[in-house]
C-alpha positions as CSV (number, residue, x, y, z in Angstrom):
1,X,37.0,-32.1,4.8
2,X,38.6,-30.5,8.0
3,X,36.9,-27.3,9.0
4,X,38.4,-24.6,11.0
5,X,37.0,-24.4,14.5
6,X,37.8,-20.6,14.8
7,X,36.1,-19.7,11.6
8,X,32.3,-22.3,12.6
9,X,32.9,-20.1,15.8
10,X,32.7,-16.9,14.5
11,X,29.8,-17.7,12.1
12,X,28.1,-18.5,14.8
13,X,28.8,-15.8,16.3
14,X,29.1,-13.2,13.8
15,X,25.9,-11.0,15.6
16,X,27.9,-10.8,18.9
17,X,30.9,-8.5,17.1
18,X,30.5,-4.9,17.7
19,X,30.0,-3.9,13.8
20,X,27.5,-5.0,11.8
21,X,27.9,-5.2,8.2
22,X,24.9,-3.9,6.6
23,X,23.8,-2.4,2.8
24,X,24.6,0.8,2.0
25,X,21.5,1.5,-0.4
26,X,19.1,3.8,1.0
27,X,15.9,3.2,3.7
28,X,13.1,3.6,2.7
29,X,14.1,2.6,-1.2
30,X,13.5,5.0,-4.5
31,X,12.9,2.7,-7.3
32,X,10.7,4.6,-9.6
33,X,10.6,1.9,-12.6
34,X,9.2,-0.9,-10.1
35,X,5.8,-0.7,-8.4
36,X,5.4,-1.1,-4.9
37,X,2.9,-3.5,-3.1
38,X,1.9,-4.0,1.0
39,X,2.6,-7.8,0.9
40,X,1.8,-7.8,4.8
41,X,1.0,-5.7,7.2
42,X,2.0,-5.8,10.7
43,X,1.8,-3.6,13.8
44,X,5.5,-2.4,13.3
45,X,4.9,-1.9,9.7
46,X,3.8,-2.6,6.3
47,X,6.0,-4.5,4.6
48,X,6.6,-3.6,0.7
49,X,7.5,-5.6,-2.1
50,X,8.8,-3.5,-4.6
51,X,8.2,-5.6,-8.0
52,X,9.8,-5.6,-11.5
53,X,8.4,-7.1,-14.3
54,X,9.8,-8.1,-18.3
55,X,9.4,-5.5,-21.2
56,X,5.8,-6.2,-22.4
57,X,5.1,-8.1,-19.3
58,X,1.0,-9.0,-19.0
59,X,-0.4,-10.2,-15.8
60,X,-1.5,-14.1,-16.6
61,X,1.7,-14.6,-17.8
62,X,3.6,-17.5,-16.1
63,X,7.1,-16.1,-15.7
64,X,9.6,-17.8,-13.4
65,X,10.5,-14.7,-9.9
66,X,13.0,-14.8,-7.9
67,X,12.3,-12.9,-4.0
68,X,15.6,-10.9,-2.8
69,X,15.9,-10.1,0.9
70,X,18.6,-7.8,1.8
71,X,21.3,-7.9,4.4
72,X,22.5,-6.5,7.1
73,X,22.7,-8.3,10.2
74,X,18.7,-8.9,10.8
75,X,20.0,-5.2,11.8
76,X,19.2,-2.5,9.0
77,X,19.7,-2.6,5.7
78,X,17.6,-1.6,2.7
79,X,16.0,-3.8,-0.4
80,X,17.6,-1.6,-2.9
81,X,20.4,-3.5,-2.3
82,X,19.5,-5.9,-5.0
83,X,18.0,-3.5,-7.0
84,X,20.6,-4.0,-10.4
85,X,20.3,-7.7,-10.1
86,X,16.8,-7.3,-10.0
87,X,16.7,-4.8,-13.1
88,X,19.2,-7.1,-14.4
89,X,16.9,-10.8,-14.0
90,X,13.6,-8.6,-15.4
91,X,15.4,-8.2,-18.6
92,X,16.4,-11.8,-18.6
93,X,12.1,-12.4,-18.5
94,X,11.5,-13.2,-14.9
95,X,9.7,-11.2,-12.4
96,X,12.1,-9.9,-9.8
97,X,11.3,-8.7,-6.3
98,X,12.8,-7.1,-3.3
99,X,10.9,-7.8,-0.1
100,X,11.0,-5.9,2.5
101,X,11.3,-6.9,5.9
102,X,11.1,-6.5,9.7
103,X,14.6,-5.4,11.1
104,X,15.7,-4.7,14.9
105,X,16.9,-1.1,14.6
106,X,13.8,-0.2,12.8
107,X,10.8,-2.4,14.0
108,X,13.2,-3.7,17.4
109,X,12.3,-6.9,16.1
110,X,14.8,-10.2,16.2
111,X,15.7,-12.6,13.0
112,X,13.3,-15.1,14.1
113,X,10.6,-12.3,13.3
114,X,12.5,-11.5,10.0
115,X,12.0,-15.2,9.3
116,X,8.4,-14.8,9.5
117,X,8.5,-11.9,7.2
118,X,10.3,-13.9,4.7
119,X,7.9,-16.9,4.6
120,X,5.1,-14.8,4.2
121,X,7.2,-12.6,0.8
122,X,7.4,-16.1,-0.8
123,X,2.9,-16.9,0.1
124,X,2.4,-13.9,-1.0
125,X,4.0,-13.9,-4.7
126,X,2.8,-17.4,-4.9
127,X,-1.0,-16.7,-3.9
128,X,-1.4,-13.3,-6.3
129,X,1.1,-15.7,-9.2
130,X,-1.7,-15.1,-11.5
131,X,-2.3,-11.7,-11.1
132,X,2.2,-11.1,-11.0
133,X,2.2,-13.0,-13.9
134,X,4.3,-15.6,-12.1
135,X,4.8,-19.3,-12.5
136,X,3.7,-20.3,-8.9
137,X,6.3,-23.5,-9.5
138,X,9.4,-21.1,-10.5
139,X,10.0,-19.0,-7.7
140,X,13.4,-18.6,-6.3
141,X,14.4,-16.8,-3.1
142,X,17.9,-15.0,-3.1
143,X,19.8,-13.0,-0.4
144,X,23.1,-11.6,0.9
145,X,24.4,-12.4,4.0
146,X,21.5,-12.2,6.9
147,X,19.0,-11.8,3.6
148,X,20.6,-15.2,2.5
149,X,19.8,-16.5,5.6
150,X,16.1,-15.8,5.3
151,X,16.9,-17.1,1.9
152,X,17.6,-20.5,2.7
153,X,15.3,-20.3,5.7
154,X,12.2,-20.4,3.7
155,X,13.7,-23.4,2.2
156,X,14.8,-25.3,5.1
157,X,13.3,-24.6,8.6
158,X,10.2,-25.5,9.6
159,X,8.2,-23.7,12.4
160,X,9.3,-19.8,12.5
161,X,5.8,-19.3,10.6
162,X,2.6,-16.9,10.7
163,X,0.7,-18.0,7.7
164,X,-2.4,-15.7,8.2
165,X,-4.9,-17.4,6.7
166,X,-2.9,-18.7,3.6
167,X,-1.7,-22.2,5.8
168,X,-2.6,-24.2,2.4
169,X,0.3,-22.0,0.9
170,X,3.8,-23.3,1.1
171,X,6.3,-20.7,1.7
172,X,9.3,-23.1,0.0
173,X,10.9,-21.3,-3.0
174,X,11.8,-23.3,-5.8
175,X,15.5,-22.5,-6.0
176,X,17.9,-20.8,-4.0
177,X,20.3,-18.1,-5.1
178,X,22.7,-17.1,-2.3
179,X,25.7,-14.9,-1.9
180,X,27.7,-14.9,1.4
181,X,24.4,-16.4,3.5
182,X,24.6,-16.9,7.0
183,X,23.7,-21.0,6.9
184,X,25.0,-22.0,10.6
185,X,23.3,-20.2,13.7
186,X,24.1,-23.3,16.2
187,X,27.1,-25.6,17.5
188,X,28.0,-27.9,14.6
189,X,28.7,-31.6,16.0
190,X,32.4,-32.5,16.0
191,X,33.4,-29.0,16.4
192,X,34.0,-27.4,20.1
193,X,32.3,-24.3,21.3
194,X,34.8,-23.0,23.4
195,X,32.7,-20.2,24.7
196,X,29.2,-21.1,25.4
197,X,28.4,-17.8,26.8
198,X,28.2,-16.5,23.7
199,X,25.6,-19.0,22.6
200,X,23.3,-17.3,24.9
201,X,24.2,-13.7,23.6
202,X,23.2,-15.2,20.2
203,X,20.1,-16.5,21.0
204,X,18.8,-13.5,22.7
205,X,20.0,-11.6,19.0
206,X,18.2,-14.7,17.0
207,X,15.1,-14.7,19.4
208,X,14.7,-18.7,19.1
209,X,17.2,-21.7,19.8
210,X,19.7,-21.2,17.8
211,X,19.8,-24.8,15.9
212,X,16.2,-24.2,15.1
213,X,17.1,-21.0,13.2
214,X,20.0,-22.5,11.3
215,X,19.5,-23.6,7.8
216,X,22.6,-26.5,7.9
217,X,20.6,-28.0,11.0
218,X,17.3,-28.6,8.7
219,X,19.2,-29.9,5.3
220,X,17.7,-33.0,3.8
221,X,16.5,-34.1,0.8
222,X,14.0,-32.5,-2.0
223,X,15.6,-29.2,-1.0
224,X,15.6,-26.6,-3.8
225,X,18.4,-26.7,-6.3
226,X,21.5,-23.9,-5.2
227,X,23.8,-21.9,-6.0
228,X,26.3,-19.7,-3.6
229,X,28.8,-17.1,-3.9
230,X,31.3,-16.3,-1.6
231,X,34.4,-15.0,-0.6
232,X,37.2,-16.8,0.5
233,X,38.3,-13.9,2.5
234,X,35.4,-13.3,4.0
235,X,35.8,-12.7,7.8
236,X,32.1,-12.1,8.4
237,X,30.6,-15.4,7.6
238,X,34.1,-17.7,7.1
239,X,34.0,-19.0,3.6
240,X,33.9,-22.5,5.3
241,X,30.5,-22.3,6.3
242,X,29.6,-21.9,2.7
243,X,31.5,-25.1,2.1
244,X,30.0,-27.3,4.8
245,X,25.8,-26.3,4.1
246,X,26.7,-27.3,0.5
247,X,28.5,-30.8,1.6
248,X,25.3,-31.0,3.6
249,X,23.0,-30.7,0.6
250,X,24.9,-32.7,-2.0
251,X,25.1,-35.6,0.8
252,X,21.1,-35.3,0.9
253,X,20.7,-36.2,-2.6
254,X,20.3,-31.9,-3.5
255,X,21.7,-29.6,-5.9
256,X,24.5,-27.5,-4.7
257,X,26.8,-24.8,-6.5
258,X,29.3,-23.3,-4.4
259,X,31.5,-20.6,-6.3
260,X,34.6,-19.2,-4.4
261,X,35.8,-15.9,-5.1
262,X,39.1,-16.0,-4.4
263,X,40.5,-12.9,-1.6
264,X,37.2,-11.9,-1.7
265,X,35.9,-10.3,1.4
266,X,32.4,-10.1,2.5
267,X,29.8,-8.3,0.6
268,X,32.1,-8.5,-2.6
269,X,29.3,-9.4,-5.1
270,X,27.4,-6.0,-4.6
271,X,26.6,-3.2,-7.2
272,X,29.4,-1.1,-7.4
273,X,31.7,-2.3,-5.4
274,X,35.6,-2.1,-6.7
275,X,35.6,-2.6,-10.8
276,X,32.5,-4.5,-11.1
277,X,33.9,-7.7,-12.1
278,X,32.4,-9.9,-8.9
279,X,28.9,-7.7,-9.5
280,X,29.1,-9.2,-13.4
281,X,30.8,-12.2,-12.7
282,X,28.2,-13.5,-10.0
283,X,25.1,-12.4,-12.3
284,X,26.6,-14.0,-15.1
285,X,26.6,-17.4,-13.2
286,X,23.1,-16.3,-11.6
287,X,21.8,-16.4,-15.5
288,X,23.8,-19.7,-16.2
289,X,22.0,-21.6,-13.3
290,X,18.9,-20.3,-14.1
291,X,19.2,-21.4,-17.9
292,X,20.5,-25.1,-16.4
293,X,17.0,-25.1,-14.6
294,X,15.2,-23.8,-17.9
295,X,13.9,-21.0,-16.3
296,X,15.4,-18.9,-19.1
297,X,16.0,-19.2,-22.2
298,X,19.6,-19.1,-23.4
299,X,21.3,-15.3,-23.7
C-alpha cells in the first residue's frame, strides 16, 4: 500500500505544531466511585492510579484490567479522560484503571520519561494482581493519541525503563486497545524526510532518538493482540499511520484490528463529543474484542 509522504511527515512531526491537542477532563481528576492509589512516587510527583472495580468485586479475584493513559501531547492532559470507558469496562467485570503520568507542562518532563511512567502503571497492577483482584495474565493497556503511544510502548520498546526493584516484573500488557495512537516517532524507510531539522526539534520534545521511542520501529512477533480506532480525517496523527503499524503487526505473525471512522477527526472516540455515536460505537467494538479474547463473557 502507497502511503502519503506528507501525512508519515506530519506524524512525525505532530509535537513540532504550535497546538497541542490535549483532554479536556479536569487536572487533578474527581472520580469519587474509584479509589485512588500512589503507584509510584517520583521527585516531580506521585503518580495515582485511580482504580474501578466490578459490582461485588473481592480482592483475590482474577479479573482481566485494562491500564488507560490519557492524551495530550506528552503535554497535559488529565486521566479522567477515560473515565466512562472505564465505568463502562467495570461493569462488563474487569478491573479498569486510569494511570496517571509524568507530563511536560506539569512535571517539565519529556515522553521518554512518560514512557517510564507507563511501564511502571502496567508492574505495578501486575505485582499487587492479587490484592486488585486481577488476572496478572489479562491485562490490557489502552490510550488516546500520546496515551496510545505509551499504550503500545509498553508493548513494543525496549529500554525506556526504571523498574525499581520489580526487574523480574515484565511491564508487557497482554492486549492493546488504541484509539488515534501516535505509533511512528522516526523516519519510515522508503519514505523521504524532506526536512531533517525538524527531526532534531522532535527529539529534543521526545527526549531519546526518535526510532527508539517509536512503536512501528520495535514490531515483531508475540506482540499482544490489537485493536485501533481512528479517524480517517484525522490531521493530528494521519489515519495512515494507523494503517502502516497494523500492516507491521499482521506481517509479524500478530493480531491487528484497525477500525476507520470515516471523516472522523482526531479525538472523535471521546465521551461526549458530537451525538455520541463514535463514544458507543468504539466501546461496543472494545467489548467485542475483548469477548474474542474471552476476557468477557458475552453481553
Amino acid at each position: 500500500m502507497e502511503f502519503s509522504i506528507r501525512a508519515i511527515v506530519s506524524l512525525s512531526f505532530f509535537l513540532s505544531g504550535i497546538s497541542i491537542v490535549t483532554s479536556a477532563a479536569e487536572y487533578p481528576s474527581d472520580l469519587p466511585d474509584a479509589h485512588a492509589e500512589v503507584y509510584r512516587a517520583t521527585d516531580e510527583a506521585d503518580l495515582k492510579a485511580w482504580v474501578f472495580s466490578p459490582p461485588d468485586h473481592e480482592s483475590g479475584h482474577a479479573r482481566p484490567a485494562i491500564v488507560f493513559f490519557f492524551g495530550g501531547g506528552w503535554n497535559g492532559g488529565s486521566p479522567g479522560q477515560f473515565e466512562e470507558q472505564a465505568r463502562y469496562l467495570a461493569n462488563r467485570g474487569m478491573v479498569a484503571i486510569l494511570a496517571d503520568y509524568r507530563v511536560r507542562s506539569r512535571n517539565g518532563t519529556l515522553a521518554n520519561i512518560a514512557v517510564q511512567d507507563a511501564k511502571a502503571a502496567i508492574r505495578w497492577v501486575r505485582t499487587n494482581a492479587s490484592r486488585l483482584g486481577v488476572d496478572p495474565d489479562r491485562i490490557a493497556a489502552g490510550g488516546g493519541s500520546a496515551g496510545g503511544h505509551l499504550a503500545a510502548a509498553t508493548a513494543t520498546l525496549p529500554g525506556h525503563d526504571d523498574p525499581v526493584g520489580a526487574e523480574d516484573v515484565s511491564p508487557v500488557p497482554d492486549a492493546l486497545v488504541l484509539f488515534n495512537p501516535v505509533p511512528i516517532t522516526a523516519a519510515v524507510s522508503g519514505h523521504a524526510n524532506p526536512n531533517p531539522e525538524r527531526f532534531e526539534r522532535l527529539e529534543a520534545r521526545l527526549g531519546a532518538e526518535p526510532e527508539s521511542m517509536s512503536p512501528y520501529h520495535h514490531v515483531r512477533p508475540g506482540l499482544p493482540p490489537t485493536i485501533i480506532f481512528h479517524g480517517t480525517e484525522d490531521k493530528t496523527v494521519p489515519f495512515q499511520s494507523a494503517e502502516l503499524f497494523c500492516e507491521a503487526m499482521k506481517s509479524a505473525g500478530n493480531r491487528c484490528e484497525l477500525v476507520a471512522y470515516d471523516g472522523q477527526g482526531h479525538g472523535f472516540f471521546n465521551h461526549g463529543r458530537g451525538d455520541g455515536s463514535a463514544y458507543a460505537d468504539t466501546m461496543r467494538r472494545t467489548d467485542a474484542f475483548l469477548v474474542s479474547l474471552r476476557w468477557l463473557a458475552e453481553p
